[in-house]
N, C-alpha and C positions, 0 to 999 in steps of 0.2 A: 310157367311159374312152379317153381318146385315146392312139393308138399311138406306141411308141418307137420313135427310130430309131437306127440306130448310131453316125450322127453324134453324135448326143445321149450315145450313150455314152463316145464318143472325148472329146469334151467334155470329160465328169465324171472320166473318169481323169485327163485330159490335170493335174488337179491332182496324182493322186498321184505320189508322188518317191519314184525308187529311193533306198535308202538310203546306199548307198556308193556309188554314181555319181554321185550330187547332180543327176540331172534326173528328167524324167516321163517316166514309163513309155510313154507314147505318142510322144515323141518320140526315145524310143531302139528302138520299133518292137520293145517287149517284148510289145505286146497283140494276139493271134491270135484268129480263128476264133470270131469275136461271132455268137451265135447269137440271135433274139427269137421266143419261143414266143409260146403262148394264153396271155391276161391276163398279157403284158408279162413272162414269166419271161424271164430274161437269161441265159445261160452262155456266157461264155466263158475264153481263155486267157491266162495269163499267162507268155511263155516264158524262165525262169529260165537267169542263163549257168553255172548250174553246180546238178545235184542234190543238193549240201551245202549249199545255199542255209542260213545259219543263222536268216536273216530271212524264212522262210515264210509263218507265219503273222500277221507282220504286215504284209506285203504283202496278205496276201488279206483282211484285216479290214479294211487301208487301201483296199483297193476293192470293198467292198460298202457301207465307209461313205460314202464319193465318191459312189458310186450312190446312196443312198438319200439324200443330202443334196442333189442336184440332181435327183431324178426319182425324185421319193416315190410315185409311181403305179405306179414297176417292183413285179412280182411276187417270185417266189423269186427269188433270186440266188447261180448257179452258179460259184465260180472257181477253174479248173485251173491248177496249176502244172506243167507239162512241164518238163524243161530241156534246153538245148543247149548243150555246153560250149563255150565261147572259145577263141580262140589265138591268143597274142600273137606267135608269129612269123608268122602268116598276116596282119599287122596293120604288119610291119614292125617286132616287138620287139627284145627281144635277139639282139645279133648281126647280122649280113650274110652268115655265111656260106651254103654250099649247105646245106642238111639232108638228111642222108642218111634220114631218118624223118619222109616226108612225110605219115604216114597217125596219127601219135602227133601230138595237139593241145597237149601241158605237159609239159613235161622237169621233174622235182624232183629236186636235187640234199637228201640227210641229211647231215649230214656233222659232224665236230666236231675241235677238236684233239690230242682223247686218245682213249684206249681207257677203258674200263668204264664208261662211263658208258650205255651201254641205249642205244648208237644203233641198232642192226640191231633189239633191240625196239621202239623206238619208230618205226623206218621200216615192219619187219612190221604192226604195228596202227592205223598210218597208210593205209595200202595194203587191209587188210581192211576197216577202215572204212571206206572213201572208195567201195571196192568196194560193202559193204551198202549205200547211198544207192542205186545204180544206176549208179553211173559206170563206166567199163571204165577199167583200169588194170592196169599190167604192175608189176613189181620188179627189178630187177636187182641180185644180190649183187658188188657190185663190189669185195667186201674177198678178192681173193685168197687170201691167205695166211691167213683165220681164216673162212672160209665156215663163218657160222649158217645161212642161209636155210633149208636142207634139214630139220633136225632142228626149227626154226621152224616148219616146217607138217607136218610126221610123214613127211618123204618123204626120207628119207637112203638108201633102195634103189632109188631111182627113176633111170629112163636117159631122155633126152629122144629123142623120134625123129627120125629125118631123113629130110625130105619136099624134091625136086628143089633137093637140094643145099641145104637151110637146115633149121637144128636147131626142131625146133616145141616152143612154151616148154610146161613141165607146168602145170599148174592145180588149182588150190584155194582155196577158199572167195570165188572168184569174181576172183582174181589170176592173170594169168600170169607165170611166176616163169622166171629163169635162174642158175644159179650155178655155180662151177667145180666145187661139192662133188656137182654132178650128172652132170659126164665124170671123176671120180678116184672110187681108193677112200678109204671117212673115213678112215682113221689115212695115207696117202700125205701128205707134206708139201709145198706148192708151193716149189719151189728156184727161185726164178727174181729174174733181175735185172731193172728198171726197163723195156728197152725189149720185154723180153716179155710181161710183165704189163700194158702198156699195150697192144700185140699183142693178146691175151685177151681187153680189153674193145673192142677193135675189132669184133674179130668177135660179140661179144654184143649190140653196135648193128647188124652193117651184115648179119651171117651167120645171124639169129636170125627166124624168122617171125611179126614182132609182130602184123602187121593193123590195125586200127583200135581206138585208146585215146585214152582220152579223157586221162590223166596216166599218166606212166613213172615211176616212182621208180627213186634209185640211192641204195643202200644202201653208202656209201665208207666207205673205211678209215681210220683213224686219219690224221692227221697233215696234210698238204701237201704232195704229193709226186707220182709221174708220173699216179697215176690220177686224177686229180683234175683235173690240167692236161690229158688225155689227152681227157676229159670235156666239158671249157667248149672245147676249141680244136675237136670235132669235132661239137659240138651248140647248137644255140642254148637256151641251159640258161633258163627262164622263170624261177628262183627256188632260192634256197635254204634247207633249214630247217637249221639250228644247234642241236643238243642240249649240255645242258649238266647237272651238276648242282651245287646249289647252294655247294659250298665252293668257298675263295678259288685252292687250286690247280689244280681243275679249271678255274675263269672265266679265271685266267691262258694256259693253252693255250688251251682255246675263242677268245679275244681274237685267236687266228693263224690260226684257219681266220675269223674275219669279215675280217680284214686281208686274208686269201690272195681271197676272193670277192669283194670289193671292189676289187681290182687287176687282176680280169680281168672286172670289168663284169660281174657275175651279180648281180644283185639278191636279196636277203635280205627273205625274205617275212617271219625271224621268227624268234624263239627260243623251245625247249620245255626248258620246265625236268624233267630226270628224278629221279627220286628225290627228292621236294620236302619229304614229311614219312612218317612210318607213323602210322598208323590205331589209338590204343590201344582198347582194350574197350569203356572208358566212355565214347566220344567224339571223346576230348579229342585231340588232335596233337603229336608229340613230333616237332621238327625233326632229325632224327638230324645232317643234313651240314651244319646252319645255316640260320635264317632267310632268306629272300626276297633271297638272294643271285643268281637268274636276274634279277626284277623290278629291282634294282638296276643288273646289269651290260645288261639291256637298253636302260634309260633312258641310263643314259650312254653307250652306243653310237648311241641315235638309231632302234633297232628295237622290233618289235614284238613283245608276250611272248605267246604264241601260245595255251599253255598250262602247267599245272603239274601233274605226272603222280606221286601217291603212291607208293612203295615199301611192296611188300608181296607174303605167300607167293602170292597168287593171277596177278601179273603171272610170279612166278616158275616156277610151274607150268604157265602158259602156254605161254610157251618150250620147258619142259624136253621136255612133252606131245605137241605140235604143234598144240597148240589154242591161238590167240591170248586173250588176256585178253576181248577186245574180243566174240570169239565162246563160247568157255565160261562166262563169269562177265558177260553184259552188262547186270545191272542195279547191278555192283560201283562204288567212288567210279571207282577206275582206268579202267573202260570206257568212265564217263560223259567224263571226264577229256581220253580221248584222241578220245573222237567231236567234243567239242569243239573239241577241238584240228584234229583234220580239217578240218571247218568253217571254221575260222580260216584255214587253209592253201589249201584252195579259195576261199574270199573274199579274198585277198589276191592269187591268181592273177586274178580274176577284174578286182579293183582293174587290177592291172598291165596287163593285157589290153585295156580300155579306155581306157586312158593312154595305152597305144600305138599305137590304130586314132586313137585324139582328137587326138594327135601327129602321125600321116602325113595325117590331113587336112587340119591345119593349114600342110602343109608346100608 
């Protein structure tokens, strides 16, 4: 049996094509650490820009079939997916400015133009999800004046400590988390005007001991207004998601925060539609807020609908608990719904990221 070599392997991949990069995997210098054992076993790696990778398994069936289509004589064939997340201001993304969080690789801005519509839950189980892949990821509650975060993960008695002058974030379920409702007591009201609350999240970027993450999420408050601006002017923000839900008053506001994110150059990875339908007994779907109203107001904005997220008591008990949907209930439609949606939100980061290194090399 004549022996493999790695060229020969380099070769055979050199056909398969990442799916949302639109080249091979070998010439994006995804393929690590080719090993050729006795009778021609092969393992090696293929290193993923992001562990929500949603196209896993067929990258890795797309290269054992590569292999065995060019070099039927290989034996077993092993292939590891590792990943190493991306970063599109390390690439020259969004923005020019300096980053004050040079050790955080993806800023996610949530964000929407109303209130009730489940943005702090859908950034919470974004955030937990993203976490169970493997990825390190922080949260930030940047909604002042209505701080869920805490009661979100069971920890409304919780104080953060402080280590050589910088608050260290608490953690759970694999998040590190910050929010005001963690230095006040819950019933205390924030009273505060525009340039203090923008103040507040200052210090939760520049005064908070993040470390190394691999996405930050910020959990904003309602509307278009200083934390928002406070936000894109002091970070180079990689993406935004838009929560919405499906009726026409809600799309009406949501339609001001994609305007507001568009006018400061933050890119919009996407819309998740919340509260989409409930789940009756026998199956069937009862659109409570109206049909495929996100699906609609996506297409016509030119965005991407990320996900469609059920309404129902199990999302609600997640919250109220401190157990996310996504971790109590993970075989539920909603868990599936939202890991999805994860997915979508890291491959669009991941999208952008290489648009932007593809960009400064061409420049």
């Amino acid at each position: 049996m004549p022996a493999i070599t790695e060229t020969q392997i380099l070769e055979a991949l050199g056909n398969v094509m990442e799916p949302d990069l639109k080249k091979d995997l070998v010439s994006l210098n995804m393929v690590k650490d080719i090993h050729i054992g006795t009778d021609n076993a092969i393992s090696l790696s293929v290193e993923l820009t992001t562990p929500a990778c949603p196209m896993k398994d067929h990258i890795r069936n797309a290269c054992v079939a590569a292999i065995r289509e060019h070099l039927p004589e290989a034996g077993e064939i092993t292939v590891n997916l590792p990943a190493k997340v991306t970063s599109g201001s390390s690439c020259g993304g969004h923005g020019e400015k300096d980053n004050p969080l040079p050790n955080v690789r993806n800023i996610i801005a949530v964000g929407s133009g109303k209130g009730g519509v489940g943005k702090s839950t859908v950034a919470v189980n974004l955030a937990v999800s993203l976490a169970g892949t493997g990825a390190k990821i922080g949260l930030i509650d940047a909604d002042l004046y209505g701080p869920s975060i805490p009661t979100m993960f069971g920890l409304e008695n919780k104080r953060p400590e402080v280590r050589n002058k910088s608050l260290i974030p608490i953690e759970k379920y694999g998040v590190k988390l910050m929010s005001i409702g963690f230095l006040i007591e819950s019933d205390n009201p924030v009273i505060w005007r525009g340039p203090m609350a923008s103040s507040a999240i200052k210090q939760f970027i520049t005064e908070v001991a993040w470390g190394e993450l691999d996405y930050l999420i910020f959990d904003l408050p309602p509307g278009t207004g200083d934390i928002q601006l406070t936000l894109v002017q002091m970070l180079p923000v990689n993406g935004a998601v838009i929560v919405t839900t499906p009726q026409d008053v809600a799309l009406s506001d949501v339609a001001k925060a994609v305007t507001m994110f568009r006018k400061v150059n933050v890119p919009l990875l996407g819309l998740i539609e919340n509260m989409s339908h409930y789940l009756l007994p026998d199956g069937t779907k009862d659109y409570i807020f109206g049909k495929g109203g996100g699906e609609k107001f996506a297409k016509a904005q030119g965005i991407t609908l990320l996900g469609s997220i059920p309404i129902g008591g199990m999302v609600r008990e997640g919250g109220d608990s401190g157990k996310p949907v996504v971790v109590e209930f993970p075989e539920s439609e909603a868990a599936d719904a939202i890991n999805k949606s994860a997915s979508e939100v890291a491959r669009q980061i991941s999208i952008n990221n290489a648009a932007a290194c593809a960009c400064k090399a061409g420049q």
